[in-house]
C-alpha positions in Angstrom: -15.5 -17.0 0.2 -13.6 -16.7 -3.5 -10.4 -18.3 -3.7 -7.4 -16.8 -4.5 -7.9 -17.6 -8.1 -10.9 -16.1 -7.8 -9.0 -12.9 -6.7 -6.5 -13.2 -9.4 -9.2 -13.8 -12.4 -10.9 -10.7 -11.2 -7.2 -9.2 -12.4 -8.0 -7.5 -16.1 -4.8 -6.6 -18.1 -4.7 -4.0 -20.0 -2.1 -4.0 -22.6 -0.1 -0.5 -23.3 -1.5 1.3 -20.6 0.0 4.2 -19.9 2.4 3.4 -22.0 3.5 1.2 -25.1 4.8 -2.3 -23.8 3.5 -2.2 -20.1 0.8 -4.2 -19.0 -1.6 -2.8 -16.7 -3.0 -4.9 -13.6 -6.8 -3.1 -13.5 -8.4 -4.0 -10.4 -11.5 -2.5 -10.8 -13.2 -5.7 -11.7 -11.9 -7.2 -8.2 -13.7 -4.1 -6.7 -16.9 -4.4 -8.2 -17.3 -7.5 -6.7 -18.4 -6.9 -3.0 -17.0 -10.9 -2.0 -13.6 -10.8 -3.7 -13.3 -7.2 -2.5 -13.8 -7.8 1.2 -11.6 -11.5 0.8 -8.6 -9.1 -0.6 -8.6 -6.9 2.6 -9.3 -9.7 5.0 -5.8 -11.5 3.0 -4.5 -8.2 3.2 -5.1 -8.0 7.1 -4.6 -11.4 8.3 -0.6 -11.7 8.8 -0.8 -8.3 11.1 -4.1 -9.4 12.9 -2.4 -9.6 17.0 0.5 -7.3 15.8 -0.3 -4.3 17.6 -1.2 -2.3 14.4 -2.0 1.4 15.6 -2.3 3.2 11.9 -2.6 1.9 9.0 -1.2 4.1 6.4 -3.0 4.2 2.8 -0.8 4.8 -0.1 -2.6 8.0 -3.1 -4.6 6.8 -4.4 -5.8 3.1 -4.7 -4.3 2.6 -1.2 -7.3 4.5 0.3 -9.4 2.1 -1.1 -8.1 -1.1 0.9 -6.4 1.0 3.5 -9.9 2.0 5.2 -11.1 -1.2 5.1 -7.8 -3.0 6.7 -7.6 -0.2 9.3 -11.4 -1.2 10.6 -10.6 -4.7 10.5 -7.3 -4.5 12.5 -9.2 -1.9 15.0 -6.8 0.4 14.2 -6.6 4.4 12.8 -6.1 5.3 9.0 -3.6 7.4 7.7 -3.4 8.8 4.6 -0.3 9.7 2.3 -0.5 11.7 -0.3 1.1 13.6 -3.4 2.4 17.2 -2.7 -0.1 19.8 -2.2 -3.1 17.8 -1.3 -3.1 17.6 2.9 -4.4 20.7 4.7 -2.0 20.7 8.2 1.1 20.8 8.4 3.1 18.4 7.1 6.5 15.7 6.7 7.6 15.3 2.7 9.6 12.6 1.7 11.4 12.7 -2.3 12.3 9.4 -4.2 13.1 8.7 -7.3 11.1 7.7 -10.1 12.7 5.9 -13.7 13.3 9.4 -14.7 13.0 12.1 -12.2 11.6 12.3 -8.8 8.2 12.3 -7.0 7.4 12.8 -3.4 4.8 12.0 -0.7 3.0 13.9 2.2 1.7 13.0 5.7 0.3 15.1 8.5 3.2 15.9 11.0 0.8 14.7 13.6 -0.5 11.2 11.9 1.8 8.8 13.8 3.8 9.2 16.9 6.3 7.8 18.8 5.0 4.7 19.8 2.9 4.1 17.3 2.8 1.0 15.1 2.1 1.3 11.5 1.2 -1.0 9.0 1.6 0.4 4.8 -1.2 -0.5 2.4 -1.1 0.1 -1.1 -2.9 -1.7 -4.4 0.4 -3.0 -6.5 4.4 -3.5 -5.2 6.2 -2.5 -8.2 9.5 -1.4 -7.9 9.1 -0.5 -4.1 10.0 3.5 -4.6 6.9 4.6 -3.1 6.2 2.1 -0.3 10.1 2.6 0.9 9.6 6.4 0.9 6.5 6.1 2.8 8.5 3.7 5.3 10.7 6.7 5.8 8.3 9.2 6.6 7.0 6.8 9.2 10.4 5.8 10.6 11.0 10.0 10.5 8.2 10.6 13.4 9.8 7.4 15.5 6.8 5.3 14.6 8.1 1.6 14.4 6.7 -0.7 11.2 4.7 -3.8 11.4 5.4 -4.5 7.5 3.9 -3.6 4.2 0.7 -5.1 2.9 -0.5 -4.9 -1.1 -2.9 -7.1 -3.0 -0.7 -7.3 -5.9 3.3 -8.2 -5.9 5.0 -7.1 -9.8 7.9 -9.7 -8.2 10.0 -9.7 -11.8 10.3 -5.3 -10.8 12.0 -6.4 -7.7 10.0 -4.2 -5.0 11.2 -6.0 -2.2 14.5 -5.4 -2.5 14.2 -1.5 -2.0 12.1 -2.6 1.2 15.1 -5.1 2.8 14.4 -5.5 6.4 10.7 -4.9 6.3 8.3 -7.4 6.5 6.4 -7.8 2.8 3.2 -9.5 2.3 0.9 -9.9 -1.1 -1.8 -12.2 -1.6 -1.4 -12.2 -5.9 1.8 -11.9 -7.2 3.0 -12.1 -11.1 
Protein backbone atom coordinates (compact mmCIF):
# COMPACT_ATOMS: atom_id res chain seq x y z
CA UNK A 1 0.00 0.00 0.00
CA UNK A 2 2.06 3.50 -1.01
CA UNK A 3 2.49 5.92 1.62
CA UNK A 4 1.39 9.16 1.59
CA UNK A 5 4.60 10.26 0.25
CA UNK A 6 4.16 8.02 -2.17
CA UNK A 7 0.92 9.81 -3.08
CA UNK A 8 2.46 13.16 -2.92
CA UNK A 9 5.68 12.28 -5.25
CA UNK A 10 3.26 11.00 -7.76
CA UNK A 11 2.30 15.03 -7.55
CA UNK A 12 4.11 16.60 -11.00
CA UNK A 13 4.20 20.46 -11.05
CA UNK A 14 3.96 22.10 -13.80
CA UNK A 15 5.19 25.52 -13.70
CA UNK A 16 3.04 28.41 -15.64
CA UNK A 17 0.25 26.35 -16.39
CA UNK A 18 -2.47 28.02 -17.39
CA UNK A 19 -1.02 30.88 -16.65
CA UNK A 20 2.36 32.76 -15.93
CA UNK A 21 3.33 32.35 -12.16
CA UNK A 22 0.86 29.50 -11.14
CA UNK A 23 1.93 26.13 -10.49
CA UNK A 24 -0.06 23.37 -11.57
CA UNK A 25 -0.61 20.18 -9.19
CA UNK A 26 -0.90 17.42 -12.40
CA UNK A 27 -2.18 14.35 -11.04
CA UNK A 28 -2.10 12.24 -13.83
CA UNK A 29 0.99 10.49 -12.81
CA UNK A 30 -0.97 9.52 -9.31
CA UNK A 31 -3.59 8.05 -11.78
CA UNK A 32 -1.52 6.02 -13.90
CA UNK A 33 -0.52 4.21 -11.10
CA UNK A 34 -3.31 1.57 -10.30
CA UNK A 35 -1.90 1.35 -6.25
CA UNK A 36 -1.52 5.04 -5.40
CA UNK A 37 -4.78 5.54 -7.32
CA UNK A 38 -6.98 3.14 -5.40
CA UNK A 39 -4.82 4.32 -1.79
CA UNK A 40 -6.14 8.06 -2.79
CA UNK A 41 -9.85 7.04 -2.89
CA UNK A 42 -9.59 4.63 -0.01
CA UNK A 43 -7.94 8.11 2.08
CA UNK A 44 -10.42 9.91 0.38
CA UNK A 45 -13.30 7.57 1.78
CA UNK A 46 -12.11 6.52 5.16
CA UNK A 47 -13.24 9.58 7.50
CA UNK A 48 -17.04 9.10 6.03
CA UNK A 49 -16.93 5.21 6.07
CA UNK A 50 -20.16 4.62 8.99
CA UNK A 51 -21.47 8.14 8.19
CA UNK A 52 -24.46 7.33 6.48
CA UNK A 53 -23.17 8.61 2.94
CA UNK A 54 -26.23 8.20 0.51
CA UNK A 55 -24.63 10.26 -2.77
CA UNK A 56 -21.59 11.07 -3.28
CA UNK A 57 -21.38 14.09 -5.50
CA UNK A 58 -18.41 14.40 -8.14
CA UNK A 59 -17.21 17.74 -8.92
CA UNK A 60 -16.57 18.47 -13.51
CA UNK A 61 -14.40 17.20 -14.26
CA UNK A 62 -11.55 15.39 -12.23
CA UNK A 63 -14.10 14.83 -9.49
CA UNK A 64 -15.75 12.09 -11.66
CA UNK A 65 -12.65 10.41 -11.53
CA UNK A 66 -12.40 9.79 -7.66
CA UNK A 67 -16.04 10.44 -7.11
CA UNK A 68 -17.06 6.83 -8.76
CA UNK A 69 -14.75 5.17 -7.06
CA UNK A 70 -15.50 6.67 -3.40
CA UNK A 71 -19.23 6.28 -4.15
CA UNK A 72 -18.67 2.20 -4.60
CA UNK A 73 -16.53 2.11 -1.75
CA UNK A 74 -18.97 3.92 0.75
CA UNK A 75 -21.93 1.75 -0.91
CA UNK A 76 -23.36 4.64 -1.80
CA UNK A 77 -24.95 6.48 -5.32
CA UNK A 78 -22.93 9.03 -7.49
CA UNK A 79 -23.89 12.25 -8.40
CA UNK A 80 -22.53 14.31 -10.83
CA UNK A 81 -22.21 18.25 -11.08
CA UNK A 82 -21.53 19.81 -13.82
CA UNK A 83 -20.81 23.13 -15.92
CA UNK A 84 -23.98 24.76 -17.55
CA UNK A 85 -25.43 23.06 -20.51
CA UNK A 86 -24.03 19.58 -20.11
CA UNK A 87 -26.94 17.49 -17.95
CA UNK A 88 -29.95 16.31 -20.04
CA UNK A 89 -33.06 16.56 -17.17
CA UNK A 90 -34.04 19.09 -15.64
CA UNK A 91 -32.11 20.86 -13.47
CA UNK A 92 -30.91 23.25 -10.07
CA UNK A 93 -27.94 25.98 -11.15
CA UNK A 94 -26.01 27.50 -8.59
CA UNK A 95 -23.57 30.96 -9.73
CA UNK A 96 -20.34 31.90 -7.78
CA UNK A 97 -17.75 33.91 -8.32
CA UNK A 98 -14.61 33.34 -9.84
CA UNK A 99 -11.21 36.02 -9.49
CA UNK A 100 -12.88 37.83 -12.23
CA UNK A 101 -16.39 37.03 -13.20
CA UNK A 102 -18.61 34.23 -12.35
CA UNK A 103 -19.17 30.54 -13.22
CA UNK A 104 -21.88 28.27 -12.30
CA UNK A 105 -22.71 24.46 -11.68
CA UNK A 106 -25.60 22.03 -12.61
CA UNK A 107 -27.28 18.97 -10.89
CA UNK A 108 -30.30 17.00 -11.76
CA UNK A 109 -33.40 18.36 -9.81
CA UNK A 110 -33.93 14.83 -8.79
CA UNK A 111 -30.15 13.66 -7.70
CA UNK A 112 -30.53 14.14 -3.92
CA UNK A 113 -33.53 14.37 -1.82
CA UNK A 114 -34.66 15.24 1.34
CA UNK A 115 -33.11 12.82 3.51
CA UNK A 116 -30.34 12.16 1.69
CA UNK A 117 -26.80 12.44 2.95
CA UNK A 118 -24.21 13.63 0.58
CA UNK A 119 -20.64 13.61 0.70
CA UNK A 120 -18.57 16.26 -2.14
CA UNK A 121 -15.54 14.91 -3.97
CA UNK A 122 -13.44 16.87 -6.03
CA UNK A 123 -9.42 16.57 -7.15
CA UNK A 124 -7.84 19.98 -5.55
CA UNK A 125 -9.41 22.58 -2.68
CA UNK A 126 -8.31 25.80 -3.93
CA UNK A 127 -10.04 28.73 -2.99
CA UNK A 128 -13.30 26.67 -2.00
CA UNK A 129 -15.68 28.68 -4.75
CA UNK A 130 -16.72 25.64 -6.37
CA UNK A 131 -17.01 23.01 -3.53
CA UNK A 132 -19.19 25.89 -1.38
CA UNK A 133 -21.51 26.41 -4.49
CA UNK A 134 -21.92 22.72 -4.85
CA UNK A 135 -22.69 22.64 -0.91
CA UNK A 136 -25.55 24.99 -1.77
CA UNK A 137 -27.10 23.15 -4.45
CA UNK A 138 -27.21 20.25 -2.10
CA UNK A 139 -28.40 22.13 0.96
CA UNK A 140 -31.09 23.73 -1.86
CA UNK A 141 -32.91 20.15 -2.29
CA UNK A 142 -32.86 19.68 1.79
CA UNK A 143 -30.12 17.05 1.50
CA UNK A 144 -27.90 17.33 4.70
CA UNK A 145 -23.80 17.17 4.18
CA UNK A 146 -21.48 14.68 5.59
CA UNK A 147 -18.31 16.98 4.54
CA UNK A 148 -16.13 17.56 1.59
CA UNK A 149 -13.46 15.15 0.57
CA UNK A 150 -10.42 16.16 -2.10
CA UNK A 151 -7.03 14.56 -2.54
CA UNK A 152 -5.24 17.75 -2.75
CA UNK A 153 -5.65 20.90 -0.15
CA UNK A 154 -3.92 24.45 -1.94
CA UNK A 155 -4.12 25.47 2.14
CA UNK A 156 -2.01 28.98 1.47
CA UNK A 157 -5.62 29.83 -1.06
CA UNK A 158 -7.63 29.49 2.04
CA UNK A 159 -10.51 27.05 0.66
CA UNK A 160 -11.66 26.17 3.93
CA UNK A 161 -12.67 29.27 5.02
CA UNK A 162 -15.43 29.72 2.14
CA UNK A 163 -16.58 26.16 3.52
CA UNK A 164 -16.89 27.28 7.53
CA UNK A 165 -19.05 24.86 9.22
CA UNK A 166 -18.48 21.87 6.93
CA UNK A 167 -16.46 19.15 7.66
CA UNK A 168 -13.05 19.27 5.25
CA UNK A 169 -10.85 16.46 4.72
CA UNK A 170 -7.55 16.11 2.27
CA UNK A 171 -5.05 13.53 2.42
CA UNK A 172 -1.96 15.95 0.52
CA UNK A 173 -1.98 19.36 1.27
CA UNK A 174 0.72 22.25 0.16
Amino acid sequence: MPSTDTLRALIRDVPDHPRPGIIFKDITPLLGNSAAFRQACDQMAAPFAGQGVTHVIAIESRGFLFGGVIAATLGAALVPVRKPGKLPAAKAREEYVLEYGTDALEMHSDAVTEGSRALIVDDVLATGGTASATCRLVARHGASLAGCAFLIELAFLSGREALQGIRVESVLAY
